[in-house]
N, C-alpha and C positions, 0 to 999 in steps of 0.2 A: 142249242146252237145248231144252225142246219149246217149240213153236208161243207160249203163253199169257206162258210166262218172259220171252223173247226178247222180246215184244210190250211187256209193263211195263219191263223193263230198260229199252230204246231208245227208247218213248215219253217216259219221264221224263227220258234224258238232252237229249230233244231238246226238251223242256221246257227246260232250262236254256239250252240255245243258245238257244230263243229272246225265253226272259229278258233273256239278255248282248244281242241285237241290239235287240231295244228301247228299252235304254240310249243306244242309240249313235243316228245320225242315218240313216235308211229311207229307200228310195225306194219311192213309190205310184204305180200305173199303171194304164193303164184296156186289159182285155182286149176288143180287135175294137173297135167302133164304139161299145161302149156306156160312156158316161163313167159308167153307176154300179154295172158290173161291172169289180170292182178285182182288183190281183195288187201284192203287193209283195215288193221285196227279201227280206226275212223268211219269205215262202212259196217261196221258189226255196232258199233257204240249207235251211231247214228238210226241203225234200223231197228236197234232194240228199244228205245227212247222212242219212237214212233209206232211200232206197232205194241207196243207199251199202250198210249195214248188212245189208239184207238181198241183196245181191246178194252180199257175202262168205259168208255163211252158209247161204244157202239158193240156190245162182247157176241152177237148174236152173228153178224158179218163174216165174210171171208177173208182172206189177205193174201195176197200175192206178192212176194218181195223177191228182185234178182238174190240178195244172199241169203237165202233160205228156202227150203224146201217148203214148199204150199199147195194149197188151190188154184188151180188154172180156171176153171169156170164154178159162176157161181151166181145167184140171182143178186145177192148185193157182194159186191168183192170192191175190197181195195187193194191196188195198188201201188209200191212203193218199189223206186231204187233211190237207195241213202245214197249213194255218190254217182253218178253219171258223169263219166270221164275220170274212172282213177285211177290212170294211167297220167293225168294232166294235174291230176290233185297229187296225185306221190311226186312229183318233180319239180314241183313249186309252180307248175304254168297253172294261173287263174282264170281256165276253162271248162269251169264243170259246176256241176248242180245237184240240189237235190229235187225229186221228183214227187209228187203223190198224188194218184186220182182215186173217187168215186167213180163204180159203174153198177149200173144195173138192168140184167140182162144181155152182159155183155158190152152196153153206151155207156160212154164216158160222160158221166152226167156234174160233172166238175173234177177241178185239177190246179195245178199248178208247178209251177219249174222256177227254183230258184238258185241263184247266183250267190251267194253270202257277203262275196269277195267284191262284185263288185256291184253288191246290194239291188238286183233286179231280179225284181220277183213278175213271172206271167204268170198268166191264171185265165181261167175260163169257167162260164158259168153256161151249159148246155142253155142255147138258144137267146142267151144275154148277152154273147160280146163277149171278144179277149181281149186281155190287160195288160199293160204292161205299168208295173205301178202306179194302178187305178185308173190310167190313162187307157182309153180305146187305143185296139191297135187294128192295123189292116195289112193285108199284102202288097206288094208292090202289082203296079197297073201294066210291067214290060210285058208287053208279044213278043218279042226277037230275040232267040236266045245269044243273039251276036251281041246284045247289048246286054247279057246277062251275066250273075255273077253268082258262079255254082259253087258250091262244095262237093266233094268225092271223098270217101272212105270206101274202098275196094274191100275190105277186110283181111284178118288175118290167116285163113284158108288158104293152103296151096293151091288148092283149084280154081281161086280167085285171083291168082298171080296174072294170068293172061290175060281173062277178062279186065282186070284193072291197069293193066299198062296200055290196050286197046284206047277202055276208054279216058283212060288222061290224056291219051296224046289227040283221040277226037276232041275233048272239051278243050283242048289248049286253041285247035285250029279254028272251033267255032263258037265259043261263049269269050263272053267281054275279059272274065278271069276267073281263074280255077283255084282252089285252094282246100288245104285239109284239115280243120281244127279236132274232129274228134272228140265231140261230144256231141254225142246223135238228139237227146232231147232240147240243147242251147242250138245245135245247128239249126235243128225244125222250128224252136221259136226265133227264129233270125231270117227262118223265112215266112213266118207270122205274121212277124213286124215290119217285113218291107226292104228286110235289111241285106237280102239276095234274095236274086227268085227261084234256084234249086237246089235240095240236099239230095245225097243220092248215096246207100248205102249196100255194099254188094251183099251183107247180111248183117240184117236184124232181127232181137226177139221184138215185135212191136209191144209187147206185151208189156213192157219195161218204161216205157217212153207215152204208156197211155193220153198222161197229163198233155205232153205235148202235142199226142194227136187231137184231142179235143180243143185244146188252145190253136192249133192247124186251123181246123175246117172250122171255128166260129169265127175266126180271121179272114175268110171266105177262101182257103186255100185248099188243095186237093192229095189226096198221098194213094200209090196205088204199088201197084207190086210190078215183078219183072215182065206179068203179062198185058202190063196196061188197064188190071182191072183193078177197081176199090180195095185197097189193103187192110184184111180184116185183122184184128187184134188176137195176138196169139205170142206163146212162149217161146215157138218152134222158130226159125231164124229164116228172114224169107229178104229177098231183094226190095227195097221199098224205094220209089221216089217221089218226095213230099217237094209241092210245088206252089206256086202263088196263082195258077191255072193251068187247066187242060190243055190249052195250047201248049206254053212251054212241056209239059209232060212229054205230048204227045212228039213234042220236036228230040228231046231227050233221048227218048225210047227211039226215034225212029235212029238217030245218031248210033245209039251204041247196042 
């Protein structure tokens, strides 16, 4: 089974496990010192059933998962966040995903992001097209960000406080509508899909959301960092805004 197969099979089964445990009664918990960086049950179950999976099948690989300690680089590394937004998944909001990419050498050489809840799975196949259940997807075609429709997640960092009250109150004055759903890899496939044209995150590991950067740029969209350059794939937490074009980037960046 190549790399793309493997990826849709076991993300959708683990889709359903984590259907079944939602059912059931969760425990939520608060990662290091910060009570509003969260881990639950359902992200442990969810990422050991997956890197289960590919440890049978591929044992020679690397893996990189937000709830476990790993490998950061590696000539073939996967990987994986079991819950993206579970802060949205422990409260009953149906805004989060599970995530998994293939890379190698660093490229995201396939991936996928999936929704369980409300059954939408993206996916990318390096130089084939992103999906949005099987369906080709694309970015949307806006130039004006007065006709645009942004997301913002300032993040939870005191030093972010300023910066994000800046720029909310810039995106109110000059994009079509601002909003914050909080999950960084459904936000970037929503702006994959056409579905806004900017996510904008005051800190990310991109590292985590790989899937979605690859499902990004085969959608023909762009993500770059606070300095306006190409936003490389890393664990370390950096400004990213992933866009549907350079233009809107560059109109973004120059706003805020």
């Amino acid at each position: 089974m190549n790399h793309y197969d493997f990826i849709i099979t076991h993300i959708q089964a683990a889709g359903d496990l984590l259907m079944q445990l939602r059912k059931e009664k969760f425990e939520t918990l608060q990662k290091g010192n910060d009570p509003r960086d969260i881990v639950t049950s359902v992200d442990v179950a969810v990422n050991d059933f997956l890197t289960g999976k590919i440890r049978e099948s591929f044992p020679e690989d690397a893996i990189y998962s937000e709830e476990t300690d790993g490998v950061h680089e590696a000539e073939r590394l996967w990987t994986i966040d079991p819950i993206d937004g579970s802060s949205n998944f422990s409260r009953g909001i149906p805004h989060f995903a599970i995530c998994v990419a293939y890379l190698q050498h660093g490229v995201p050489e396939a991936g996928a992001v999936y929704n369980p809840v409300t059954n939408e799975l993206f996916s990318f196949k390096k130089g084939g097209g992103a999906f949005l259940n099987g369906t080709p997807i694309h970015v949307s075609r806006e130039t004006d960000l007065k006709n645009s429709f942004v997301l913002l997640h300032a993040g939870r960092k005191a030093e972010l406080r300023e910066w994000g009250g800046h720029a909310y109150r810039q995106l109110l004055e000059h994009a079509k509508k601002t909003t914050n759903l909080a999950g960084s890899a459904l936000d970037t496939c929503f702006v994959a899909a056409g579905r806004v044209e900017a996510n904008i995150y005051g800190t990310l590991s991109t590292l985590d959301i790989a899937a979605a950067v690859g499902i990004l740029r085969e959608a023909g969209g762009v993500l770059v960092n606070g300095n306006g350059e190409p936003a490389t794939l890393m664990s370390t937490p950096q400004r990213i805004i992933a866009t549907n074009s350079t233009t809107i980037a560059n109109a973004v960046r120059e706003l805020l």
